[in-house]
N, C-alpha and C positions, 0 to 999 in steps of 0.2 A: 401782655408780653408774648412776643412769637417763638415760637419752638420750630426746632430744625429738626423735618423726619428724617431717618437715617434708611437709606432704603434696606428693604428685607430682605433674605436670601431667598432662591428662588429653587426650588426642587426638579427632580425632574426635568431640568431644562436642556436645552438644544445649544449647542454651541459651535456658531457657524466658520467655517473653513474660510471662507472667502465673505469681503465685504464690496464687492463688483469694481472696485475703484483699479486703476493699473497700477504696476508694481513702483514704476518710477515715471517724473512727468517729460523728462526730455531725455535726453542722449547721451549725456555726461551723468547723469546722475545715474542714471543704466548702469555708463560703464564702469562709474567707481565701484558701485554694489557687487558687478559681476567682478571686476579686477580684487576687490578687498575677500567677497565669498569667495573665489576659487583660490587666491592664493593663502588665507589661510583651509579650506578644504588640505591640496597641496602637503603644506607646512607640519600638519597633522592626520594624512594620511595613515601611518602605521599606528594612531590612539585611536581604539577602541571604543575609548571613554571620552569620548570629546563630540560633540553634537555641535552642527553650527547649518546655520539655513539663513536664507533671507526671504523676508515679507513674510512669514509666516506668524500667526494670531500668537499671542501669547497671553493666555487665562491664568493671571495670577492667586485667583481665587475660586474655589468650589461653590456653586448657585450663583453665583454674582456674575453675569455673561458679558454685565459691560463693563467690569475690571479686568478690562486687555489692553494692547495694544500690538501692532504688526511694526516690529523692528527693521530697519534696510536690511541689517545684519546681527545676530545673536549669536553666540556661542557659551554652550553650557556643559561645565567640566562635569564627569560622575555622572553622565547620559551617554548612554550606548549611540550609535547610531543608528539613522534605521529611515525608514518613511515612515511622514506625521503630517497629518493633517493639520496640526495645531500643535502649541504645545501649551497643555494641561498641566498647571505645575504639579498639583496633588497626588496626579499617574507620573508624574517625574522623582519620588520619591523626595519631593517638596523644595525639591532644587530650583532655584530662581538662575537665570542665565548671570553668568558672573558678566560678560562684555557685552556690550552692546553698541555696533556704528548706525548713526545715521548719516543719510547725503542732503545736504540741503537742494531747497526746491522750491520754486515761485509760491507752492500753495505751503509752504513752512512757515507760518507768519509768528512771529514773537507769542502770541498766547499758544499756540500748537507748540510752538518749539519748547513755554516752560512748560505745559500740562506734562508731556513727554518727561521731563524732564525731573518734574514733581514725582512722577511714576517710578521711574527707573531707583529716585533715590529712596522712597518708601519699601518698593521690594525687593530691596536685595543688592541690586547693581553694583558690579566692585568696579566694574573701570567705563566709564561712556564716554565716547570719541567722536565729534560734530566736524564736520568736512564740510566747506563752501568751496566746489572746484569751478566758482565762476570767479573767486578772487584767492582761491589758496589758503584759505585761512581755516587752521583746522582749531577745533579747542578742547582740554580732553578733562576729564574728572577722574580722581579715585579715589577709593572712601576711604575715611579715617577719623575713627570716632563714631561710626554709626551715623553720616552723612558724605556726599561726593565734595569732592574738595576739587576745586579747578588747578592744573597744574598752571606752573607761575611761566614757563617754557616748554612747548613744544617740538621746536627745533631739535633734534637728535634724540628726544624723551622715551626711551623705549619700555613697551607694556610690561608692568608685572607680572602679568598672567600669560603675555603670549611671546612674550619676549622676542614680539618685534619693533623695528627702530623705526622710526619717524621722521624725514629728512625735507625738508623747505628746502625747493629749488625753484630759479626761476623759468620763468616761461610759463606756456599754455597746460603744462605736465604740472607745477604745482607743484607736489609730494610725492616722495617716493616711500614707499614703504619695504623696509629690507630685514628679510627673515635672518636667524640667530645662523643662520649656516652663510651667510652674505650674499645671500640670490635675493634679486628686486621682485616685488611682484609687480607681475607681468597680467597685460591683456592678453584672452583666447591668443590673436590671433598673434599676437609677437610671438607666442608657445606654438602656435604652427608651424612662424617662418622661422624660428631657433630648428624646431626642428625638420624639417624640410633640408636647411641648409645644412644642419650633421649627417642628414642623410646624404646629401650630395657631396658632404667629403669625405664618406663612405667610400658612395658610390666611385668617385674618382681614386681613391686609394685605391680602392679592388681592383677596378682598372690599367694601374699602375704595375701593380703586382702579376697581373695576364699578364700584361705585356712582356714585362722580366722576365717571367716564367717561359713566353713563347719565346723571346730570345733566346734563355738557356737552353731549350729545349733545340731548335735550331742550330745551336754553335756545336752542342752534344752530337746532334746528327751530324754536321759537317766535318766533326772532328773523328766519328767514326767510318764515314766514307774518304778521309785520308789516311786514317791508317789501314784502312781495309785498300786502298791504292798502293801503297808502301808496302802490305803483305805481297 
């Protein structure tokens, strides 16, 4: 009869930062990770208490260095922010990240995607959300009963926790994601040319207003070198 060794925890150990592999494998997966992190960043800028990173390790367990995984994207309520190396749940006051996005990716293949998957519902995970933005098809889970349960629609489904909405559209864009105040999130660079162009309706506003102003100014002097002609 064979017996299954249960590996031992491991003391003393080292727990590394980085495992050399890049963050994301192509261009789209890039920009979902950077478009979904920065606009919840964004979203939850004035909490405190709200920690959210992407690619970063996450050691669900103290000695056990190969109980992690590196999420696209995490966010963990009841965690300051801050810079981390990792994140150590144990030094997290044993907080498991409540959400978790992945982007899907050539090397995603069905057994990674359940191992992943297996993970996230063993420690903790209250909502995990799976994005394919080579066909749009996103799929989301949240737990109930002490296991992730897939939702039955994602269309308009918006998170418990982050309460934001989830919108199928078509074309090459896929998905929108739209925060509880009803702004999309947005790539960097659309948040440049937004603002670049408030800037330049600024800009020409002020401009509008010189100009008035030199008018005024003008019609004032004209109108006192006629009555000073009239004196």
């Amino acid at each position: 009869m064979s017996t299954i060794e249960i590996p031992k925890r491991i003391l003393n150990v080292e727990y590394p930062e980085s495992d050399g592999e890049p963050m994301a494998e192509n261009t789209e997966q890039y920009k979902w990770i950077v478009v979904i992190k920065e606009g919840l960043e964004f979203l939850f800028r004035d909490r405190a208490d709200v920690f959210i990173a992407a690619d970063l390790f996450w050691y669900a367990e103290e000695g056990y260095p190969w109980t992690r995984l590196a999420p696209d994207i995490l966010v963990a309520f009841g965690r300051p922010k801050g810079r981390r190396g990792s994140y150590l749940q144990w030094e997290e006051e044993g907080i498991a990240p409540q959400v978790i996005f992945e982007i899907h990716s050539p090397g995603n293949r069905p057994a990674i995607i359940m191992k992943k998957f297996r993970f996230y519902e063993r420690h903790g995970v209250e909502e995990y959300y799976y994005f394919d933005p080579e066909d749009g098809e996103l799929t989301g889970w949240v737990r109930n009963n002490g296991s992730l349960e897939e939702v039955r629609e994602m269309n308009g489904f918006v998170s418990p926790r982050l309460a934001i909405r989830f919108d199928r559209v078509d074309g090459p864009e896929w998905l929108r994601i739209i925060g509880p105040d009803g702004r999309r999130f947005r790539t960097p660079l659309e948040v440049a040319e937004s603002e670049i162009a408030a800037q330049q309706r600024a800009d020409a506003e002020q401009q509008r207003a010189d100009a008035a102003q030199q008018r005024a100014e003008r019609l004032a002097a004209r109108l006192r070198e006629l009555g000073e002609a009239l004196d």
